[in-house]
C-alpha positions as CSV (number, residue, x, y, z in Angstrom):
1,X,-69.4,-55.6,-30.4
2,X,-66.1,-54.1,-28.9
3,X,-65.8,-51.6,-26.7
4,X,-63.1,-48.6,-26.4
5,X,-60.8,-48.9,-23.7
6,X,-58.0,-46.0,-22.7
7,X,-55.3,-46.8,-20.4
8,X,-54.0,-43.5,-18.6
9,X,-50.6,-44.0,-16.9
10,X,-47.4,-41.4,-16.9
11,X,-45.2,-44.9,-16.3
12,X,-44.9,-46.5,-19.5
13,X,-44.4,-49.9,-18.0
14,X,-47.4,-49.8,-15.9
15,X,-49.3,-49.1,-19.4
16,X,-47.5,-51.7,-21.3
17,X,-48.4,-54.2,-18.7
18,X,-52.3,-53.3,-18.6
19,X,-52.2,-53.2,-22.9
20,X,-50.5,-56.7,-23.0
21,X,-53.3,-57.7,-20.3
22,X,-55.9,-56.5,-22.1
23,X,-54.9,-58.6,-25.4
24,X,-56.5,-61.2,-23.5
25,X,-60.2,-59.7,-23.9
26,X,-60.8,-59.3,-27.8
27,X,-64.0,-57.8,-26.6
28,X,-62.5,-54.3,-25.5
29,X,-60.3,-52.2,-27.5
30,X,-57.4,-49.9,-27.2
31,X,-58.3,-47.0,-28.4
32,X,-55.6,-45.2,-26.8
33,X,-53.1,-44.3,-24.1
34,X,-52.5,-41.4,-21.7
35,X,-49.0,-40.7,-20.1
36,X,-50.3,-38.3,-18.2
37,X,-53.5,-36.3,-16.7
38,X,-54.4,-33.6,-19.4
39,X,-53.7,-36.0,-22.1
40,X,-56.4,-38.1,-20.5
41,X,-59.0,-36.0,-20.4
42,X,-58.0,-34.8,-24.1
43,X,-58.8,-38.7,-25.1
44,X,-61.3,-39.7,-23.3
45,X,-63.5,-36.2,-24.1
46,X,-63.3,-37.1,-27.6
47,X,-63.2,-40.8,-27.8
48,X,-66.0,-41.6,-25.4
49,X,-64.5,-45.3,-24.0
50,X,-66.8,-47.3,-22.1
51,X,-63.7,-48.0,-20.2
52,X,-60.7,-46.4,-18.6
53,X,-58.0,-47.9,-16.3
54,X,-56.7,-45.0,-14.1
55,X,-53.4,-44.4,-12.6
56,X,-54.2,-42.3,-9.3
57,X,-51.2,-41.1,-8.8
58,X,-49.6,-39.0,-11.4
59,X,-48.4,-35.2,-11.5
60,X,-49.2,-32.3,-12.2
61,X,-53.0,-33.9,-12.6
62,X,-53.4,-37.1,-10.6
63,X,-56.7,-39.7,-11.3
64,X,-58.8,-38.2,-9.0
65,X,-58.2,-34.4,-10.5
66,X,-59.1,-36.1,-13.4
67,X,-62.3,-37.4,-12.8
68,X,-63.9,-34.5,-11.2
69,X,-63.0,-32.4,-14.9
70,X,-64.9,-35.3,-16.2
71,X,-67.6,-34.6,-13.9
72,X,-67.8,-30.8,-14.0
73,X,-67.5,-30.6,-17.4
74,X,-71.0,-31.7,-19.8
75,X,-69.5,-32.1,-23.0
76,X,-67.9,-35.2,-21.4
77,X,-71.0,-37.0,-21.1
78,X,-71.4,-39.8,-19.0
79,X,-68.7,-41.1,-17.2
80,X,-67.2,-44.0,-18.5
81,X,-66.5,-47.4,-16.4
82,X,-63.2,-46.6,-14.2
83,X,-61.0,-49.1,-13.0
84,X,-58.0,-47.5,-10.6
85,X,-54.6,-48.5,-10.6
86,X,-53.4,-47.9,-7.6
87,X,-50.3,-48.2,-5.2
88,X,-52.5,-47.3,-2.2
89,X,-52.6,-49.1,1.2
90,X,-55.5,-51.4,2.4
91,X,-57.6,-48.5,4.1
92,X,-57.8,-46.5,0.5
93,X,-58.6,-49.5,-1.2
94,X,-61.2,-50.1,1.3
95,X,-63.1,-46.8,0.8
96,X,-62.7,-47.8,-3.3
97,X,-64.5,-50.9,-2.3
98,X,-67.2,-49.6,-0.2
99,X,-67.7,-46.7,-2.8
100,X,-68.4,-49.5,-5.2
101,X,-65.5,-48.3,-7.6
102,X,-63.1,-51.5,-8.3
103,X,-59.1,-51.2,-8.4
104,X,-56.2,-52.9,-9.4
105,X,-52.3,-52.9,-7.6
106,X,-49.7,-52.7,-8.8
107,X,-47.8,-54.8,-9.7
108,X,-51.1,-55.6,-11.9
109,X,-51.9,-59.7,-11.6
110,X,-53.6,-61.7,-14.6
111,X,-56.8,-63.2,-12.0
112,X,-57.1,-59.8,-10.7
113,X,-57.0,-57.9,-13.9
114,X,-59.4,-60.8,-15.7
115,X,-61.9,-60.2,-12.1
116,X,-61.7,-56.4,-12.9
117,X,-63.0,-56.8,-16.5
118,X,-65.6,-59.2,-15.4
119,X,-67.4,-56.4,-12.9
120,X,-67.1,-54.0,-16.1
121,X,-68.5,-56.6,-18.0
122,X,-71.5,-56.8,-15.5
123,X,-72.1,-53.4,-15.8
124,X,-72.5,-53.2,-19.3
125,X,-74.0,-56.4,-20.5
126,X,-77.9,-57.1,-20.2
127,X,-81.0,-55.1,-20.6
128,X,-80.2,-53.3,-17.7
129,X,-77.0,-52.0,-18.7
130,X,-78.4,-48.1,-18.9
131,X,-79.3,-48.6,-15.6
132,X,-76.4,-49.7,-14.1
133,X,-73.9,-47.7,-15.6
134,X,-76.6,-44.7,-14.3
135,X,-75.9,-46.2,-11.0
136,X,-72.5,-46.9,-11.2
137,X,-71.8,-43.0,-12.6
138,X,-74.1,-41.9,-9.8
139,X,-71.5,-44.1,-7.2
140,X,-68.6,-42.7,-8.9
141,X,-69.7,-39.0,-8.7
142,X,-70.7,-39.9,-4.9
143,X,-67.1,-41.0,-3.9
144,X,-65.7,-37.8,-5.9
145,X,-67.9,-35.6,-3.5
146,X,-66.2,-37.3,-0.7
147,X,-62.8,-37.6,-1.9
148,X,-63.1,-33.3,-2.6
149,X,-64.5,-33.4,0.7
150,X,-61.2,-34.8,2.9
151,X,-59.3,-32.8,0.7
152,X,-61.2,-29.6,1.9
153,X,-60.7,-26.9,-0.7
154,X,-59.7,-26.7,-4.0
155,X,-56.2,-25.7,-4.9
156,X,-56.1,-26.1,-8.6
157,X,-58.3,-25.8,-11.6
158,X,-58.6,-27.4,-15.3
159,X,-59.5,-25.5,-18.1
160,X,-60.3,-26.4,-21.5
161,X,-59.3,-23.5,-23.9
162,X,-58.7,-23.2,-27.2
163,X,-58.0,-26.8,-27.6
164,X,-55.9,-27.3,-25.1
165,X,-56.0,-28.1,-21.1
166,X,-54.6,-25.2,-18.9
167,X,-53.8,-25.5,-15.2
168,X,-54.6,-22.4,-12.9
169,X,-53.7,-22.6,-9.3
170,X,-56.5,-21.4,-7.1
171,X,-54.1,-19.3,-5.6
172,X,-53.4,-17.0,-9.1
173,X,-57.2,-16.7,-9.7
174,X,-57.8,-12.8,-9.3
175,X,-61.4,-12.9,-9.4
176,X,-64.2,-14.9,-10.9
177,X,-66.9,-13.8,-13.0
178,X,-70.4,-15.8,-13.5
179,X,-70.5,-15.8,-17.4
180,X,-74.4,-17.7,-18.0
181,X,-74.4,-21.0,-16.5
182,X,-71.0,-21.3,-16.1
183,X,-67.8,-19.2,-14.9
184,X,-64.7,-17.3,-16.1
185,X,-61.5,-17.2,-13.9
186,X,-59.4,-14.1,-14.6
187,X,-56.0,-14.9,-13.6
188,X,-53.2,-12.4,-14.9
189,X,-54.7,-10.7,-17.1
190,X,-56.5,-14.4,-19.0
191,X,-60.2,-14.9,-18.9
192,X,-60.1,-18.6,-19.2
193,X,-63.9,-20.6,-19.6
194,X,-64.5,-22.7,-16.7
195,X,-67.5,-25.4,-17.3
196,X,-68.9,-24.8,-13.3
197,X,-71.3,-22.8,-11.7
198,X,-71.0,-19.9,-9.6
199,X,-72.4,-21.7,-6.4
200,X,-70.6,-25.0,-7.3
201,X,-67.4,-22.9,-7.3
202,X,-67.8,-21.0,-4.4
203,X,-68.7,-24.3,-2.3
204,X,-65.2,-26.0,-3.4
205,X,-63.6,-22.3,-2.8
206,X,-61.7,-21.4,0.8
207,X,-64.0,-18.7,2.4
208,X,-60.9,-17.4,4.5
209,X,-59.6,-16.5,0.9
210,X,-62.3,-16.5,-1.8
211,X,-65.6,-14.2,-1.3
212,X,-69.2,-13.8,-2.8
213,X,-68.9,-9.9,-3.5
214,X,-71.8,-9.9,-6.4
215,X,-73.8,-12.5,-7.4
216,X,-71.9,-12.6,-10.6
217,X,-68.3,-12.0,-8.7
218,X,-66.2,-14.1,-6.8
219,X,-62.8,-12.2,-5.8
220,X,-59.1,-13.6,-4.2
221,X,-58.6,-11.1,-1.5
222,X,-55.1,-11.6,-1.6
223,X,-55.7,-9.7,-4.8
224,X,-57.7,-6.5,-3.5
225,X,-55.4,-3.5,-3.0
226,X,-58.1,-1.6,-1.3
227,X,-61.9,-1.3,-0.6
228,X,-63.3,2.1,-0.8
229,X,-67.3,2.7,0.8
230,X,-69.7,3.2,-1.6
231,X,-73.6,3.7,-1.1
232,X,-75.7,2.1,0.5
233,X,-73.2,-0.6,2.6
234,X,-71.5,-1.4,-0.9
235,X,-67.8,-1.1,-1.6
236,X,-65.5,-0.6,-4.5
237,X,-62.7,-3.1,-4.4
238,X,-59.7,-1.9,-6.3
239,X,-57.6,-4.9,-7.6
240,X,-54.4,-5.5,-7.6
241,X,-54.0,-5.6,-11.1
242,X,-55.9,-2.3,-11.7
243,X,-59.4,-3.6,-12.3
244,X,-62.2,-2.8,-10.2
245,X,-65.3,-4.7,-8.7
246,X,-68.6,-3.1,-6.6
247,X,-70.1,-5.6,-4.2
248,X,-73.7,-5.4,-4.1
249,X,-75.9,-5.0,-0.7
250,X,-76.9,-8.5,-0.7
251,X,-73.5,-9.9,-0.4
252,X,-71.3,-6.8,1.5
253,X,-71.5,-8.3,5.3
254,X,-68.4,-10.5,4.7
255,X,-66.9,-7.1,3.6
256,X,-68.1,-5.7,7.1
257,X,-66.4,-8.4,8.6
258,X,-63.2,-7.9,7.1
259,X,-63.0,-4.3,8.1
260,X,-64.0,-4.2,11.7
């Protein structure tokens, strides 16, 4: 049995040198390679490997923005087995070890690559194989928590829409409306699907910036032309863009606040 393997990598070298490494383990299969982060998520949504080696840094999307569309989004299913490639000192590759999430350096060496596929292999070989790749997606979502943690807020979302992956800034979001279980960012004059929740959202969301005004509305003040009183301690906020939103009772004293 082989399993699929997709290298993600926006230098071309770095992914030559993981494919010709990888000819080494008939067992695991190329199914394909990513030059960059929205290609990645493209190939691995639809391809399902049971393993991805993962340059952190890339632009626009680097590894880690990566993962947590992975993890926010459940028509990705599980997460696959990750292995980083990484040009990061010894304290990052520390917290990669003590998160349980293994790592290779560039420049990539055979022992280390070969050690790297052994751990995978671990995971997946044996009757117990369900459970630990439940444990090692369970780690892997755990060091994502922290990693969005030290980076405080989020400044940047991915979108899947209409077959391709969009990039809004947090900062051009006008508002954010709770559509079922999930969310829709209006950002100039787009309604674009995001696969999160309202309370996920607004956790991840700078309060200074971003507030609760409805329990199905999340609006950028930098957007809100004016606020207007309306009954009973509600406002109407007029947008920028023309559009308008009433906050309800319930969440109005961070309105207060911003009037006093």
């Amino acid at each position: 049995m082989t399993h699929k393997v997709v290298i993600v990598d926006d230098e071309p070298l770095a992914r030559e040198r993981i494919r010709d490494l990888l000819a080494g383990f008939p067992r695991y299969e190329l199914a394909a390679e990513a030059g960059d982060g929205a290609e990645a998520l493209g190939s691995i949504v639809e391809l399902r490997p049971a393993l991805v080696f993962l340059d952190v840094q890339m632009p626009e999307l680097d590894g880690f923005a990566v993962l947590e569309a992975l993890a926010a989004d459940p028509l990705a299913g599980p997460l696959p087995a990750i292995v980083f490639v990484t040009a990061y000192d010894e304290y990052a590759v520390r917290a990669f070890e003590v998160n349980a999430v293994d790592y290779l350096l560039k420049p990539v060496e055979p022992a280390r690559f070969a050690a790297a596929v052994a751990k995978v292999d671990a995971r997946t070989a044996g009757d117990a194989a369900s459970d630990t790749a439940a444990a090692s997606d369970a780690t892997l979502r755990a060091l994502l928590a922290q990693l969005r943690g030290d980076r405080r807020y989020a400044t940047r979302f991915v979108v899947r829409s209409g077959g391709r992956i969009v990039f809004v800034r947090a900062a051009e979001v006008d508002w954010i409306e709770a559509a079922g279980n999930y969310a829709q960012l209006h950002a100039g004059g787009r309604a674009l699907p995001l696969r999160e929740t309202m309370t996920s959202l607004e956790s991840r969301l700078d309060p200074e910036v971003f507030v609760r005004v409805h329990r199905s509305a999340i609006v950028n003040l930098d957007r809100v032309a004016a606020m207007e009183p309306y009954f009973h301690g509600e406002y109407v906020l007029k947008l920028r863009d023309g559009g308008t939103l009433t906050s309800s009772r319930a969440y109005s004293a961070r309105l207060r606040e911003l009037v006093r």
